[in-house]
ROGULO-917827 format. One record per residue (C-alpha): residue number from 1; x negated, y negated, z. Coordinates in pm, whole numbers. Example, Ala and Ser with C-alpha at 12.3 -4.5 7.8 and 13.67 -1.06 7.14 Angstrom:
num,c1,c2,c3
1,-1230,450,780
2,-1367,106,714
! end
This chain:
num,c1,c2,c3
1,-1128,451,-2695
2,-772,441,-2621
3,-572,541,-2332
4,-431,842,-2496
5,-753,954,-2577
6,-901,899,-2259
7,-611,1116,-2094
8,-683,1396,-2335
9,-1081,1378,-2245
10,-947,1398,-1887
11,-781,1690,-1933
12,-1043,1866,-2134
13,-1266,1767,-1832
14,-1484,1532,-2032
15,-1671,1317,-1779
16,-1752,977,-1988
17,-1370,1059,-2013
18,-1339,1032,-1676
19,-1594,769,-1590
20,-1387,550,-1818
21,-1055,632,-1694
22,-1201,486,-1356
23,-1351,164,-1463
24,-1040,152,-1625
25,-827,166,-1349
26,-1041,198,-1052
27,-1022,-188,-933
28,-670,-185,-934
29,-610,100,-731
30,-839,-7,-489
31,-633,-220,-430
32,-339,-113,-402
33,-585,112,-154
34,-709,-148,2
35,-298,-260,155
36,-312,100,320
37,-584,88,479
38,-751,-57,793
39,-1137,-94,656
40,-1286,-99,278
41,-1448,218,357
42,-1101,411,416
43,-962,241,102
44,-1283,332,-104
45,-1213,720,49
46,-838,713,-14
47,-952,547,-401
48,-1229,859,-462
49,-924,1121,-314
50,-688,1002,-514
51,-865,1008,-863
52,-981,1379,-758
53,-591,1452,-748
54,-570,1258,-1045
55,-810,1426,-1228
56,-652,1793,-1096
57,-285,1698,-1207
58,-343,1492,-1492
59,-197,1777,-1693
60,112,1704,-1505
61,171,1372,-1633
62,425,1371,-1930
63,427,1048,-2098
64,736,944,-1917
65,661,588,-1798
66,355,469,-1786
67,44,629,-1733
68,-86,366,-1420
69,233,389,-1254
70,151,770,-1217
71,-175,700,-1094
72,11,471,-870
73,226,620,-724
74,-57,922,-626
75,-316,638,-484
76,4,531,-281
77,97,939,-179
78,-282,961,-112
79,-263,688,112
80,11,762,315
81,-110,1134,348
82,-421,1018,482
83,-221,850,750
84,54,1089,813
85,-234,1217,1054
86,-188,907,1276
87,139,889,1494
88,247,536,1433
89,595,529,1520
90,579,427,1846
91,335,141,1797
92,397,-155,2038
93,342,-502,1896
94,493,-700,2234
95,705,-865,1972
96,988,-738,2161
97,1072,-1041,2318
98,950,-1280,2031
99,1204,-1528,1937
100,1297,-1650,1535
101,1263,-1977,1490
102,1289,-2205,1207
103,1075,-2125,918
104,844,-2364,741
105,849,-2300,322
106,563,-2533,225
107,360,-2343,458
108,427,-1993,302
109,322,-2153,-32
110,13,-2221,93
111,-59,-1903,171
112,-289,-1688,-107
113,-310,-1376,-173
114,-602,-1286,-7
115,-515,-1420,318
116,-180,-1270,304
117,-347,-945,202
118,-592,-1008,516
119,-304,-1070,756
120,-107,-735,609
121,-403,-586,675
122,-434,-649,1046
123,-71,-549,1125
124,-38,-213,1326
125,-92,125,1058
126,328,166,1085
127,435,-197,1032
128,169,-200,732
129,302,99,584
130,648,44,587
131,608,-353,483
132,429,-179,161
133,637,57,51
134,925,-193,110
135,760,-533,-6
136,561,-444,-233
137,634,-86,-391
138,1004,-145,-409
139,1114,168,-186
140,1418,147,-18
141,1455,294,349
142,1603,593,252
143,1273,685,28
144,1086,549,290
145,1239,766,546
146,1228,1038,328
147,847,992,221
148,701,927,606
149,921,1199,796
150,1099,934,988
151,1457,783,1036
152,1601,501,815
153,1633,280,1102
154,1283,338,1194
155,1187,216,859
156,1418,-71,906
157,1281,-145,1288
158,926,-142,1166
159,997,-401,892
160,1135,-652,1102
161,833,-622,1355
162,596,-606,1052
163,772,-925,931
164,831,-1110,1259
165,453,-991,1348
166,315,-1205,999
167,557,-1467,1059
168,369,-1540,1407
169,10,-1477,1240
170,93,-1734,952
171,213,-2000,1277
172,-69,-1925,1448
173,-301,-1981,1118
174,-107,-2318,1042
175,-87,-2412,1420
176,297,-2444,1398
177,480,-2512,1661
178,821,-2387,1725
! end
């Protein structure tokens, strides 16, 4: 079955439609999920949410890029709403008085994806947020700002903790000494 017609079973409700729609695309949006979230259980909630908007709006999408970047870009909306609940702009890290030092490449190439997933992971639910949307989504501060109700430099600020906060977890990891 192609993608096409799996959209139009969708929309006609059909639910092997939708069954296959999700194995389809279900393990990738968990995890993209899974960088939002503190546990597998809120990423497997945020994952079942978002395919029920999905699945509501799918009439919505209108063949304008493509049809996982759609369901993207809701898994990520999901995400954030579920956090938007959580105040985490004033997070303290006690990075405040952490100081840059040099950087060690060959280390950082070292580093796979699940551990660096595993490290985003642990980084306070602000610093994670904003290194995601950033990073890894591509959203500039502005949209950033725009998307989480807070200022531009607040976006920026919580990037340079997130950042400075992974840098220390990858020394620590490694055992580097600055």
């Amino acid at each position: 079955m192609s993608l096409e017609e799996i959209i139009k079973g969708c929309i006609n409700e059909n639910k092997k439609c939708q069954r296959e729609l999700f194995g389809l695309l279900g393990g990738k949006m968990l995890f993209v999920c899974k960088r939002y979230a503190r546990y597998p259980e809120e990423a497997k909630d945020i994952l079942q949410e978002g395919f029920i908007k999905v699945f509501d709006n799918i009439t919505k999408f209108r063949g304008e890029g493509s049809f996982e970047g759609w369901v993207r870009r809701i898994m990520i909306n999901t995400a954030l709403k579920y956090y938007r609940k959580s105040c985490f702009q004033k997070e303290i890290s006690g990075l405040e008085s952490y100081q840059e030092g040099s950087e060690e490449p060959d280390i950082y190439k070292q580093l796979g994806e699940r551990e660096l997933l595993e490290l985003i992971n642990q980084l306070p639910d602000g610093y994670k947020i904003v290194f995601n949307l950033y990073v890894i989504e591509g959203y500039s501060h502005k949209e950033i700002a725009e998307t989480l109700a807070i200022s531009a430099g607040t976006s920026r600020s919580q990037l340079v903790k997130a950042r400075r906060m992974l840098q220390k977890q990858i020394q620590e990891l490694y055992k580097i000494v600055i």
